[in-house]
Backbone as a ProteinNet text record, in pm:
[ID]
protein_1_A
[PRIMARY]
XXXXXXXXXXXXXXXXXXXXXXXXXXXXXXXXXXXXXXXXXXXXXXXXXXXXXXXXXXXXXXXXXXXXXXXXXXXXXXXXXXXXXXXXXXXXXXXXXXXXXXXXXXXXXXXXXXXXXXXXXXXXXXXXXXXXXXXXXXXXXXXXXXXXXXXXXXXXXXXXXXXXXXXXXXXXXXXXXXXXXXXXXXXXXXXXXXXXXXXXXXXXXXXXXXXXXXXXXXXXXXXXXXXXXXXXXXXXXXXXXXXXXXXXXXXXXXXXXXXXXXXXXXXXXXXXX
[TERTIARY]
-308.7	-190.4	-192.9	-66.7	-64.2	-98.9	-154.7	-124.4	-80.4	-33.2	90	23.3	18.6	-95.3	89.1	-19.5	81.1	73.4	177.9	177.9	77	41.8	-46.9	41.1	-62.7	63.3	71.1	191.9	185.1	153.2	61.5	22.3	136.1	158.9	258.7	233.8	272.9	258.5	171.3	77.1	19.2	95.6	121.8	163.4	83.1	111.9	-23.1	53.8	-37.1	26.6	56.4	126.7	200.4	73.1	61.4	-68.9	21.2	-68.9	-32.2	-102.7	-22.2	-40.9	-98	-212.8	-309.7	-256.2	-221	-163	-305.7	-309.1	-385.1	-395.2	-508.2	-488.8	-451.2	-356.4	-324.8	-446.8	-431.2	-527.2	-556.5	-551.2	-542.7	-502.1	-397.9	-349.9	-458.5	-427.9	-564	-479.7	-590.3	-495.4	-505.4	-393.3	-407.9	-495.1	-534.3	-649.1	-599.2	-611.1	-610.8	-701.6	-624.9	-712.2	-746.2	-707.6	-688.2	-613.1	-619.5	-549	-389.2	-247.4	-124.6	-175	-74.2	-74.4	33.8	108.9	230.9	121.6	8.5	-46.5	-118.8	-197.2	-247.3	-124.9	-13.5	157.8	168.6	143.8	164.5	98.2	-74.9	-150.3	-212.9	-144	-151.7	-43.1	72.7	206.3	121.9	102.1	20.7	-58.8	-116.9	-247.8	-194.4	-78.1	30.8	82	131	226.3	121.1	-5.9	-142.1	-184.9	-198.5	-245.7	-114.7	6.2	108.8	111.4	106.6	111.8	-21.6	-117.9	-235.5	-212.9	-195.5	-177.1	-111.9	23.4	191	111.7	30.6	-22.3	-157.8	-215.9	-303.2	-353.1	-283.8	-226.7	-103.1	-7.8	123	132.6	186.4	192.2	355.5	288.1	411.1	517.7	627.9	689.7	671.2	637.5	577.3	713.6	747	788.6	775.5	895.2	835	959	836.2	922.3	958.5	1062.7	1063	973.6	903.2	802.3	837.8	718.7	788.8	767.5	784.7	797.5	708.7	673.4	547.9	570.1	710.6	709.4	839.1	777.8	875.3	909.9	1060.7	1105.7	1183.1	1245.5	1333.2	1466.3	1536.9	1696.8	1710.4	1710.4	1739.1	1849.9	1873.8	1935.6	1947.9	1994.1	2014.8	1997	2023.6	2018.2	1810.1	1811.2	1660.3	1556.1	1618.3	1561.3	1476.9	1339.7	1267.5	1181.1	1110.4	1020.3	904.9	813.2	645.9	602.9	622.7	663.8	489	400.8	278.1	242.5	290.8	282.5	348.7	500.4	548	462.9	408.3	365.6	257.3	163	25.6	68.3	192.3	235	355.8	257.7	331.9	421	492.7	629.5	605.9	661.2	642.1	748.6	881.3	1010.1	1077.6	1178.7	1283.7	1406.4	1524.9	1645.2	1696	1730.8	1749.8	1917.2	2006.5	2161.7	2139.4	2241.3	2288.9	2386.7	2509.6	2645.7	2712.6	2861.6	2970.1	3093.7	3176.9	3300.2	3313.4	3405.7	3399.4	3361.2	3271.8	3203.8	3058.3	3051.9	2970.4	2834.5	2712.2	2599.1	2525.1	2439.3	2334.3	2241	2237.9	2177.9	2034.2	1975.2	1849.8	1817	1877	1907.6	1746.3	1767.2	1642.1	1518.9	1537.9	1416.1	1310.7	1377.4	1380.7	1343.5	1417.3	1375.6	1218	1205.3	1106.3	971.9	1007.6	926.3	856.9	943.5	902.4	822.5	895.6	796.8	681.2	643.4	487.7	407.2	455.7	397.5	390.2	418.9	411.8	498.6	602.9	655.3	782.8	816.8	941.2	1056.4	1155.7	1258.2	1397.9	1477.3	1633.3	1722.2	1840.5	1977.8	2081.6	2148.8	2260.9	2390.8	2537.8	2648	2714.9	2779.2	2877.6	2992.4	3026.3	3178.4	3292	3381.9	3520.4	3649.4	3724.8	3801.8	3917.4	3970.8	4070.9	4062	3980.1	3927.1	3956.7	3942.2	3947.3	3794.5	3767.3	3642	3576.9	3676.8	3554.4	3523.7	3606.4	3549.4	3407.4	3425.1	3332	3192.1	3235.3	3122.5	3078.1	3124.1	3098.8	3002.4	3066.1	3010	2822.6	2826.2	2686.4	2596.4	2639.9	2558.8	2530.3	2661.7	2606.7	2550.4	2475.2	2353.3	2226.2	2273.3	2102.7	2050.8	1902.5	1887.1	1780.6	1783	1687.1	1599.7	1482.5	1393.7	1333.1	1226.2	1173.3	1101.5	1065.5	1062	1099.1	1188.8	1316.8	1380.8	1447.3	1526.9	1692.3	1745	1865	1998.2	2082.6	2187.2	2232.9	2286.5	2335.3	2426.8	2548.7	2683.2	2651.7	2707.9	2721.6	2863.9	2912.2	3020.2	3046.6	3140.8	3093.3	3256.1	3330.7	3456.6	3586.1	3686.5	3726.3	3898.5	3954.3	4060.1	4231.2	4291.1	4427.7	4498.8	4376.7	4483	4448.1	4568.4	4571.1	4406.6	4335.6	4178.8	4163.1	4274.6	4293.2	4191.4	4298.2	4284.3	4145.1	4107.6	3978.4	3843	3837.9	3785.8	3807.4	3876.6	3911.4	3836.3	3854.4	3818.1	3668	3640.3	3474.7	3415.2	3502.9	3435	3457.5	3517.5	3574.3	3399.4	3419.8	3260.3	3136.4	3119.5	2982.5	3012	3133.8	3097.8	3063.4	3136.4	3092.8	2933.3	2910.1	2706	2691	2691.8	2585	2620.5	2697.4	2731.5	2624	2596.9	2574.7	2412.8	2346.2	2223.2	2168.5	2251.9	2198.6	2163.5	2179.1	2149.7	2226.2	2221.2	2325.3	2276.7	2369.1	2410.4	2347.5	2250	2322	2397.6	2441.6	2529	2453	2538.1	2505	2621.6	2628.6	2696.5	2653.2	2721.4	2692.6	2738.2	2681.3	2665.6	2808.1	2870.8	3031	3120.5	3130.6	3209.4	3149.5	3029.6	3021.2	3101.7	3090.7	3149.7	3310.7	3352.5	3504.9	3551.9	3479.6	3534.1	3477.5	3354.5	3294.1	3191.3	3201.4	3106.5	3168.6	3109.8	3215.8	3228.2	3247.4	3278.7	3192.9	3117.5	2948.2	2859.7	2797.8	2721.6	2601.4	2665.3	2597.5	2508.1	2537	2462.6	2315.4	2212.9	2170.5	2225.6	2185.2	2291.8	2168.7	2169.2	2167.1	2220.4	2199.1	2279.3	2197.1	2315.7	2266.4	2250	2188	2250.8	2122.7	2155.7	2049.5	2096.9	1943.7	1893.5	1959.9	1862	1857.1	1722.3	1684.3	1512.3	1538.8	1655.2	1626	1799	1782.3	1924.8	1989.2	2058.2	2190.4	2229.9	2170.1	2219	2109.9	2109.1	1982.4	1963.2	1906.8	1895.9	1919.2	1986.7	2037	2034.8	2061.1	2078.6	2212.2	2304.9	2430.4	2433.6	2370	2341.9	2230.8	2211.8	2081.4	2030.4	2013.5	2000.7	1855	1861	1728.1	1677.8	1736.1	1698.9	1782.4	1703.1	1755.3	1731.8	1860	1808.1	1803.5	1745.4	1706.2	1728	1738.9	1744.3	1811.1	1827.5	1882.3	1807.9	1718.4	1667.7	1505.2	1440	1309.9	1242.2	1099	989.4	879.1	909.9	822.1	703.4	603.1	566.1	562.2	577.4	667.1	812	836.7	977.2	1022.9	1103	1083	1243.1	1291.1	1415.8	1371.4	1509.7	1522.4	1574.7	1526.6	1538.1	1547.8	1647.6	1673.8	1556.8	1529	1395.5	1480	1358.7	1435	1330.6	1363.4	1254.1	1266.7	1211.8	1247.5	1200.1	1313	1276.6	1229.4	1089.7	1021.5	851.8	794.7	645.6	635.3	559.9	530.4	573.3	528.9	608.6	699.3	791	921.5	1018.4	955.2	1029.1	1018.2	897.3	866.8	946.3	975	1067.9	1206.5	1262.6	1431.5	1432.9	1332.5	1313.9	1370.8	1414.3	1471.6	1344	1322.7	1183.2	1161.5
-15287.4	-15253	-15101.9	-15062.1	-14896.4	-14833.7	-14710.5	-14673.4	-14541.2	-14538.2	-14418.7	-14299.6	-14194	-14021	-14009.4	-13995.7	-13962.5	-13795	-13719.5	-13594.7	-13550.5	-13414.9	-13397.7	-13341.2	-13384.6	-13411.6	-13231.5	-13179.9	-13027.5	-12984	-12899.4	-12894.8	-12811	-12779.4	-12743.5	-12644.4	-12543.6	-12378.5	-12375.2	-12291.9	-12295.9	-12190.7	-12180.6	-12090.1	-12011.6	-11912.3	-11804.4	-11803.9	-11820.5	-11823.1	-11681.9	-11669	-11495.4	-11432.4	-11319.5	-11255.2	-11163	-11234	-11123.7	-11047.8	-10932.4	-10816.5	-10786	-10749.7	-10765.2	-10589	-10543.8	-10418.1	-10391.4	-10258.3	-10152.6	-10140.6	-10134.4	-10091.5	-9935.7	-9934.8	-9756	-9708.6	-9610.2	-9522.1	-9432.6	-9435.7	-9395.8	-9206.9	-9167.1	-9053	-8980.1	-8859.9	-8772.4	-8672.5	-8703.1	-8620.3	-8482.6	-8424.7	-8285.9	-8247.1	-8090.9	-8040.1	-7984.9	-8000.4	-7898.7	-7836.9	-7716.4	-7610.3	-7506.5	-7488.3	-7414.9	-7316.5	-7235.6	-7055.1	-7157.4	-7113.3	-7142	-7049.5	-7095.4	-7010.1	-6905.5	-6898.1	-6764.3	-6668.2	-6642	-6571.7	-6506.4	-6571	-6504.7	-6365.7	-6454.3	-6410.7	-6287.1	-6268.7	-6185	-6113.6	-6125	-6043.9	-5964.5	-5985.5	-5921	-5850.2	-5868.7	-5771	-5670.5	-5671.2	-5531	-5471.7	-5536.4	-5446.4	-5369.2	-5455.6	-5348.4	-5234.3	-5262.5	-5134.9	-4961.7	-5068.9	-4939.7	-4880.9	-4987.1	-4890.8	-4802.1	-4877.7	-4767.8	-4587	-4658.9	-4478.5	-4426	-4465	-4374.5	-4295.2	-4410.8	-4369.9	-4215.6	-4241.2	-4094.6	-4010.8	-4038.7	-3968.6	-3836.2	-3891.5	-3787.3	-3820.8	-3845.6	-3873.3	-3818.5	-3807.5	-3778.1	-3624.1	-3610.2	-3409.5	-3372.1	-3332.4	-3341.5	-3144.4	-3184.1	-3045.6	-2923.6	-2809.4	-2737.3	-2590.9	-2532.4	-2479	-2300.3	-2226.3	-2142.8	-2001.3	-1929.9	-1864.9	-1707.5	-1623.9	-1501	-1412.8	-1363.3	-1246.3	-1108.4	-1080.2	-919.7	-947.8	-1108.6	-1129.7	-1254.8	-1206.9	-1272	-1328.2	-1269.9	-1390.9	-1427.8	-1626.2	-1717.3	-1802.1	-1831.4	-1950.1	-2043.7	-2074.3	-2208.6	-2250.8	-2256.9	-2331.4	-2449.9	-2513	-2653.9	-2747.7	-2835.8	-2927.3	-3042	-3127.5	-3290.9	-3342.8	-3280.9	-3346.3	-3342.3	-3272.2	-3281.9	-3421.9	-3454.5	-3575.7	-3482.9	-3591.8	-3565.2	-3470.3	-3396.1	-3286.1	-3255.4	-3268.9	-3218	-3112	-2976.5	-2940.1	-2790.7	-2866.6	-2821.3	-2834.9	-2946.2	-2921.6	-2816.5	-2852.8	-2693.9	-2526.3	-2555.2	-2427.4	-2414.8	-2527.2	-2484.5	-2462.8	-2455.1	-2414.7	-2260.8	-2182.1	-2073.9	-2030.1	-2089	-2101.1	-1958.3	-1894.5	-1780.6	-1816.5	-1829.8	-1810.3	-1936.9	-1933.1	-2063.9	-2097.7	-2089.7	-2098.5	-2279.2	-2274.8	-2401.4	-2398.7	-2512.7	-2498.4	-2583.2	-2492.5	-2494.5	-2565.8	-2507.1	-2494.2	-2527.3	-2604.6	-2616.8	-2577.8	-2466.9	-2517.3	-2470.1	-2535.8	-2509.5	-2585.1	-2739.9	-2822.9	-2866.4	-2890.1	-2986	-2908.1	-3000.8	-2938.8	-2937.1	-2986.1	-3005.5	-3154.4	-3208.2	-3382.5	-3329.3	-3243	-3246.2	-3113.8	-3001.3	-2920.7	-2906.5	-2929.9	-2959.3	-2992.9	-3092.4	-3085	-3060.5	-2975.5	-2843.3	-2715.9	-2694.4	-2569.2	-2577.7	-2674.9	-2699.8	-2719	-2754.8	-2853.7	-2664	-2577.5	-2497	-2391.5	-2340.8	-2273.5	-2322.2	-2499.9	-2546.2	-2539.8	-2503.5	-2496	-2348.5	-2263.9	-2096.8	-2031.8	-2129.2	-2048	-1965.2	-1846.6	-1743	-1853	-1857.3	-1924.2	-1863.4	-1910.8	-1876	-1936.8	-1934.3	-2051.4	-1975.2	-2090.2	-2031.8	-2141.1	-2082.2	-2124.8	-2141.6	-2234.4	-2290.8	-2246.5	-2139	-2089.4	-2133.5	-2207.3	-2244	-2176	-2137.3	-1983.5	-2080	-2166.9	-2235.5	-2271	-2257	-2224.7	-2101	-2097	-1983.5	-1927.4	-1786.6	-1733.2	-1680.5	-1705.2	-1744.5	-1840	-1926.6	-2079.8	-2094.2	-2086.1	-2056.9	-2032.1	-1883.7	-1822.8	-1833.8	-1946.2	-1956.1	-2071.9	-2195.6	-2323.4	-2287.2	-2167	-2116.6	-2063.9	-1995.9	-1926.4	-1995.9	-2101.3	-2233.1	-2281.1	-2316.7	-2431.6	-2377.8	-2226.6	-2160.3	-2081	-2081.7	-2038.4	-1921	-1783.8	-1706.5	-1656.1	-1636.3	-1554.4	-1468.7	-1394.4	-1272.1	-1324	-1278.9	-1327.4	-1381	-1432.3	-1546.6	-1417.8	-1478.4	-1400.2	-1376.7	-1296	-1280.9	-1396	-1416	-1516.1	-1465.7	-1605.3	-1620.3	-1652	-1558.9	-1620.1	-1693.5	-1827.8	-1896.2	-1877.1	-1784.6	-1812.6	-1809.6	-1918.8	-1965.4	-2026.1	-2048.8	-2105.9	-1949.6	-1931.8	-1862.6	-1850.7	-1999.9	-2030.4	-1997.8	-1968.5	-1981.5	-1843	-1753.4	-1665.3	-1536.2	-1447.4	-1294.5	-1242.3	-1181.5	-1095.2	-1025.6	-956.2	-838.9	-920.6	-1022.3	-1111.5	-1201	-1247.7	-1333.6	-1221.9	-1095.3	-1004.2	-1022.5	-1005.6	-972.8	-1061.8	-1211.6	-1290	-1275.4	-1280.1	-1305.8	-1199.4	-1047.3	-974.8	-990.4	-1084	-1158.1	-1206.4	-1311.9	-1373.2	-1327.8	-1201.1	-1127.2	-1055	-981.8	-878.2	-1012.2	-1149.6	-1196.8	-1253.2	-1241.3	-1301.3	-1175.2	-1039.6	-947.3	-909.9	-937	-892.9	-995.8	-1132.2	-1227.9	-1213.8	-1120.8	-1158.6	-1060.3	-934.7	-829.7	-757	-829	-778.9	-809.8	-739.3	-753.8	-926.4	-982.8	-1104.7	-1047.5	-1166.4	-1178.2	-1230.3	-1161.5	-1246.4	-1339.7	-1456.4	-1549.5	-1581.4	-1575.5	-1561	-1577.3	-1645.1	-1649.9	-1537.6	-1528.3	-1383.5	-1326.7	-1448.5	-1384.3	-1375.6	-1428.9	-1473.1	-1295.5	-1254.6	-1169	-1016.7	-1085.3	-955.8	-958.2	-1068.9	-1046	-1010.9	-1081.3	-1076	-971.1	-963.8	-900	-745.7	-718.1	-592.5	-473.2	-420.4	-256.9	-269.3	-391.2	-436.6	-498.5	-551.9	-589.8	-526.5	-431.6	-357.3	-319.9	-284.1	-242.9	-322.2	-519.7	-605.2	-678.4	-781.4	-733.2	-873.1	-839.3	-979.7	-1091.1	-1221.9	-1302.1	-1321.7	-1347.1	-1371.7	-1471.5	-1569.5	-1702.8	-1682	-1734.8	-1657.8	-1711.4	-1853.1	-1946.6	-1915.2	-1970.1	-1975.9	-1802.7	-1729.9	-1620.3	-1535.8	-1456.4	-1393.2	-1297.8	-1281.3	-1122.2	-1142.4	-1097.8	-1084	-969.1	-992.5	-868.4	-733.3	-748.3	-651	-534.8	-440.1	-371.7	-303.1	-313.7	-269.9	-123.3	-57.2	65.4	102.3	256.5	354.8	234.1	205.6	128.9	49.1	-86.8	-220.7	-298.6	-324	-431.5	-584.4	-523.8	-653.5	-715.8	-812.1	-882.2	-1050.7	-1118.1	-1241.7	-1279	-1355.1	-1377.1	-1499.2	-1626.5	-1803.5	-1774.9	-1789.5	-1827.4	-1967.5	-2054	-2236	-2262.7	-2361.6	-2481.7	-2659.5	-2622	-2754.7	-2754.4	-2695	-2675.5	-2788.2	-2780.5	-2881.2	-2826.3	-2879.1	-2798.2	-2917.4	-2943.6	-3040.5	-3086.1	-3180.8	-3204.5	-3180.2	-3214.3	-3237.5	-3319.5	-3463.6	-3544	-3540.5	-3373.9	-3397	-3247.7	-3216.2	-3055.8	-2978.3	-2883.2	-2835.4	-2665.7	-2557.5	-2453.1	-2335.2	-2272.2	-2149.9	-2040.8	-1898.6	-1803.7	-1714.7	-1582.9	-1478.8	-1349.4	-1279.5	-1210.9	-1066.1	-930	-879.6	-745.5	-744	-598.8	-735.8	-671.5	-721	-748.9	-862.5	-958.9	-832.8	-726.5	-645.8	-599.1	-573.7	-579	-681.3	-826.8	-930.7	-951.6	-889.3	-858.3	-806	-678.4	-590.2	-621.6	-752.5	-742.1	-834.7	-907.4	-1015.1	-997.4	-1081.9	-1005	-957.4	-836	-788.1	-834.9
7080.5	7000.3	6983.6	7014.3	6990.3	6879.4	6831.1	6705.7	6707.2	6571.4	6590.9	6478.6	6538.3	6429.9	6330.9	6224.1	6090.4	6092.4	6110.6	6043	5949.8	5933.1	5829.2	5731.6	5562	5454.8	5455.7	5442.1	5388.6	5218.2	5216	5093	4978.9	4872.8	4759.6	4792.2	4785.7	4739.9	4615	4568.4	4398.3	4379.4	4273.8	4177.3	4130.3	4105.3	3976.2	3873.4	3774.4	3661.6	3610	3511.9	3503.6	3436.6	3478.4	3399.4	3267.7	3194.2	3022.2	3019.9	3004	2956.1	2813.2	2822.7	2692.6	2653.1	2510.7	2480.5	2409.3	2477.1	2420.1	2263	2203.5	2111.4	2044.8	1966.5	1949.2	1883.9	1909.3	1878.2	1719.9	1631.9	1509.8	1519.1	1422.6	1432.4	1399	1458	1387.1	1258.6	1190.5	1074.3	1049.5	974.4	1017.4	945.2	1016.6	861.6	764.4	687.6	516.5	558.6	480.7	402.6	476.7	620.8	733.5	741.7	794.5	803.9	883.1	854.9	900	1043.6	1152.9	1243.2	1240.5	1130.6	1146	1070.8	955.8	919.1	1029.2	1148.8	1235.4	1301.7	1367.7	1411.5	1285.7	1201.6	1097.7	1086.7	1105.7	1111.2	1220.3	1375	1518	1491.1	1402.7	1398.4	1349.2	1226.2	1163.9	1194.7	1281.2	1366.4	1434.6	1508.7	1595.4	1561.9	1453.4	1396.7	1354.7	1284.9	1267.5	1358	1489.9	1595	1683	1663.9	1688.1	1605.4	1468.6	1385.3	1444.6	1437.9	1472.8	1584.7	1707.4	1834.2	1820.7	1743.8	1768.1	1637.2	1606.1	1505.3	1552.7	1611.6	1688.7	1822.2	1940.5	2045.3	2138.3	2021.7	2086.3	2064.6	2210.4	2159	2074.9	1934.6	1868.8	1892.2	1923.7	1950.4	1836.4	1872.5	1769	1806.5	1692.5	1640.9	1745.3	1804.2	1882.5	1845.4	1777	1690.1	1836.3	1738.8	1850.2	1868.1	1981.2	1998.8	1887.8	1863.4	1748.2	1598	1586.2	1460.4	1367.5	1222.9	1204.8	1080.5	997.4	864.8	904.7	881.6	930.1	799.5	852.8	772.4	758.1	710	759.7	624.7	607.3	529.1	527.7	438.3	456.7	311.1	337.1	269.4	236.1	164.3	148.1	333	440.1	599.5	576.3	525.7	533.5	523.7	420.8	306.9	238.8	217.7	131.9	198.4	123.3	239.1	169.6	226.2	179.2	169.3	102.4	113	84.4	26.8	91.4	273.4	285.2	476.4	525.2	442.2	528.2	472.1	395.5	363	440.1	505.3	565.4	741	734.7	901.5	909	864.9	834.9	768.9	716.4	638.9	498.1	507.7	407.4	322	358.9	254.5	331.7	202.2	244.3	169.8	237.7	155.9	127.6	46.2	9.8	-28.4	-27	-33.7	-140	-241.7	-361.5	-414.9	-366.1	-400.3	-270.5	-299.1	-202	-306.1	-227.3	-260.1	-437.4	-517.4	-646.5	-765.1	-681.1	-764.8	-755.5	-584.8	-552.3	-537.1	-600.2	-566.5	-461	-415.6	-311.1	-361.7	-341.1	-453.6	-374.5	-327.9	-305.9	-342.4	-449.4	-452	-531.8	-689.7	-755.8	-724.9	-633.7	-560	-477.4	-371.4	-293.1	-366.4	-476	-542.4	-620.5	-688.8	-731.9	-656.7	-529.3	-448.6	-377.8	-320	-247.4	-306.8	-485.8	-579.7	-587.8	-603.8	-653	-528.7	-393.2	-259	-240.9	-344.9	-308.7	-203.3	-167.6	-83	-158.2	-112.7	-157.1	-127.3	-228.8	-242.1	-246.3	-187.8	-203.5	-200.9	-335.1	-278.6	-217.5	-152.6	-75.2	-124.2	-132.7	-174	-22.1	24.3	108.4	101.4	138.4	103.5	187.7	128.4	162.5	152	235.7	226.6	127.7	167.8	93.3	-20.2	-95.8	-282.1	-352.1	-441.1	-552.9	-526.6	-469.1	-469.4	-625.7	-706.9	-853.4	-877.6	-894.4	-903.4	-808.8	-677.6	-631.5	-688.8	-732.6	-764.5	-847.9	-977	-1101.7	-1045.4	-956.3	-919.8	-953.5	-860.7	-789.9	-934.9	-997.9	-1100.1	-1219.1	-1193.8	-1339	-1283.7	-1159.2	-1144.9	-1069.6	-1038.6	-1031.7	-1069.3	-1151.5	-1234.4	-1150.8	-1089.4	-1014.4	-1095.4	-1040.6	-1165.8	-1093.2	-1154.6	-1061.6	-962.3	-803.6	-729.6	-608	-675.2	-555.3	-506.9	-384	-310.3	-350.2	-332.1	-401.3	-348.4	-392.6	-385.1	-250.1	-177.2	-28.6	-47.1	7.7	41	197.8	246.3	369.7	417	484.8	541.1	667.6	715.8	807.2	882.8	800.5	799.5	772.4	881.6	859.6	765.1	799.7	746.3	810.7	704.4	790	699.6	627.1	504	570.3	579.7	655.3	644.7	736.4	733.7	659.3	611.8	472.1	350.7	352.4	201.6	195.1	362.2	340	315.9	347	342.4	152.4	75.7	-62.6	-106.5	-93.1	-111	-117.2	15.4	-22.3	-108.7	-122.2	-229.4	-318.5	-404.4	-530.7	-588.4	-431.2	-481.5	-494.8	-383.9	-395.4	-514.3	-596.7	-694.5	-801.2	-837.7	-948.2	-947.4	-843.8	-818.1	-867	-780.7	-789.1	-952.3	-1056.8	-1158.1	-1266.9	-1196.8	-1289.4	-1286.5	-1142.5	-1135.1	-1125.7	-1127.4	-1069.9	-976.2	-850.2	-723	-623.5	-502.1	-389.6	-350.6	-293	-233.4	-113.8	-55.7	105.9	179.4	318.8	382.3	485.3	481.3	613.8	713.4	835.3	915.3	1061	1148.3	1243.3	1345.1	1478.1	1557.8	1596.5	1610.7	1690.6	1585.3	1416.9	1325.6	1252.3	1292	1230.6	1337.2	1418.5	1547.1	1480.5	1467.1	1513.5	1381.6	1228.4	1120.5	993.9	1042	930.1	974.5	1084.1	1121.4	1055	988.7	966.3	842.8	773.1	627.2	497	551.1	432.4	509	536.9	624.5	513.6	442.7	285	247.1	246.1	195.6	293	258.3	312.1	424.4	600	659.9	738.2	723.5	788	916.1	1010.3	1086.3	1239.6	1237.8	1334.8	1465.4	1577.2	1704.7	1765.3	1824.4	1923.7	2064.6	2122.6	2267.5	2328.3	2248.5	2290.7	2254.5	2371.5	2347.3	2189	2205.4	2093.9	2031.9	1913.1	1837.5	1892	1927.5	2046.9	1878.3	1791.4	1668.6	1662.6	1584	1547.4	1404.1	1326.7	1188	1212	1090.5	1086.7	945.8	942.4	765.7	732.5	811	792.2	802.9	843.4	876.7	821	692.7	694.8	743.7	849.4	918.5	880.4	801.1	669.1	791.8	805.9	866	991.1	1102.5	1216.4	1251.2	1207.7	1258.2	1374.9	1442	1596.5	1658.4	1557.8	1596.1	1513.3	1535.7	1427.9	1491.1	1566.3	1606.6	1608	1514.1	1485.2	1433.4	1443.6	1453.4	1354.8	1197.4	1117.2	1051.6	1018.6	965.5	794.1	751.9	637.5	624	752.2	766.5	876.1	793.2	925.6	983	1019.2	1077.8	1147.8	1245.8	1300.6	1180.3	1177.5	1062.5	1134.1	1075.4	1084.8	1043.4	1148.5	1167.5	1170.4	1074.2	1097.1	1079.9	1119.4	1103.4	1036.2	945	901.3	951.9	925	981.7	914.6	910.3	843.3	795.9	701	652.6	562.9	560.8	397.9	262.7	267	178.2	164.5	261.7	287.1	204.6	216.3	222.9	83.9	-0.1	-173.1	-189.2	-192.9	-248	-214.3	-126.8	-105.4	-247.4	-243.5	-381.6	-491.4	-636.8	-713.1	-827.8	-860.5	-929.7	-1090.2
[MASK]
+++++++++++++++++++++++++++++++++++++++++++++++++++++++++++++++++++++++++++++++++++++++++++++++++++++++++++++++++++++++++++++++++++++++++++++++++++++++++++++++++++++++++++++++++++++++++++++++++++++++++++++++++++++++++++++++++++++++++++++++++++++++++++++++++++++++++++++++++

């Protein structure tokens, strides 16, 4: 009898069962510290280190521009005002500084808001002192001149009162000429002594040569070796600004240099005695 082969049985597929995912346990925060330096105090305290070793550095490091007066001449000095600020005014005295005009007066009211303090500041530093008035042609040259003598008080010593003129105006030369002698006779009457003039080099060419010759003159006249003028029996030619962009120490701006012309005794006796 025949027999008949059975197929072989095919087996199921197995399955895997799903694998679970067993979770990590977290990890516990770490806590912060107390009682620890902030990190902006460090940020705060590399700033300041910065800034100290910056001043030191420009402090004796940096070549600071020094002051370069004209050949010939050996007592120096300098004019200044409220553009100044505040000024040290023993520094300026330990860098040659002999004399120094200080601005007073504007006009027929206004003072100088650093006026007082300047004056005071340059007497307790020993240096020779002088005020100067701002003259405005379009004012009354007494008013003016009254402005000036009610708020400075000269004593023996100081240098005699500065007319500044500088502004020429719009009134005939006859009359601005009158004018400013309105103001020098009521100073030299109030203090006793001649006024000086201040004036710059060409304002004095075109407006005033021939005519205050008598008093003693200031006169401005940059980026030049030598003042183009010459002292004479007829000309007192007393001070020569040379700058107006000078480098003095205890003074943290440019500040106006000038030189005077004759010797520390010279510059006594123009004084008022």
């Amino acid at each position: 009898m025949a027999t008949t082969t059975k197929p072989p049985l095919k087996k199921a597929p197995t399955v895997k069962p799903p694998v679970k995912r067993v979770a990590k346990p977290r990890q516990p925060r770490k806590k912060q510290r107390t009682g620890g330096v902030p990190k902006r105090f460090w940020v705060g305290l590399a700033v300041l280190v910065g800034i100290a070793l910056l001043v030191f550095y420009v402090e004796y490091f940096v070549v600071k521009p020094k002051p370069v007066w004209p050949e010939g001449h050996t007592i120096y000095g300098i004019d200044v005002s409220h553009y100044q600020k505040d000024i040290e005014w023993v520094k300026v005295r330990e860098h040659e500084i002999t004399f120094a005009f200080v601005k007073a007066t504007e006009g027929i009211s206004l003072r100088d808001k650093k006026f007082e303090q300047n004056w005071a500041g340059a007497a307790e530093a020993g240096i020779i002192r002088g005020a100067y008035h701002f003259y405005l042609p379009y004012l009354d040259p007494e008013k003016q001149a009254k402005n000036f003598t009610s708020k400075v008080q000269l004593q023996s010593g100081d240098l005699p009162p500065v007319l500044d003129v500088e502004v020429r105006g719009r009134k005939p030369i006859d009359k601005f000429r009158k004018d400013l002698k309105v103001w020098l006779d009521h100073v030299e009457n109030a203090y006793g002594t001649k006024p000086i003039i201040y004036t710059g080099y060409s304002f004095y060419k075109d407006y005033l040569q021939g005519h205050f010759d008598s008093y003693p003159l200031w006169i401005a006249h940059y980026d030049v070796p030598k003042l183009n003028l010459e002292r004479s029996n007829t000309r007192k030619l007393s001070f020569w600004q040379h700058t107006d962009k000078g480098f003095i120490g205890g003074i943290d701006a440019t500040v106006d240099c000038n030189v005077f012309y004759g010797s520390m005794r010279d510059l006594k006796s123009l004084c008022i005695p």
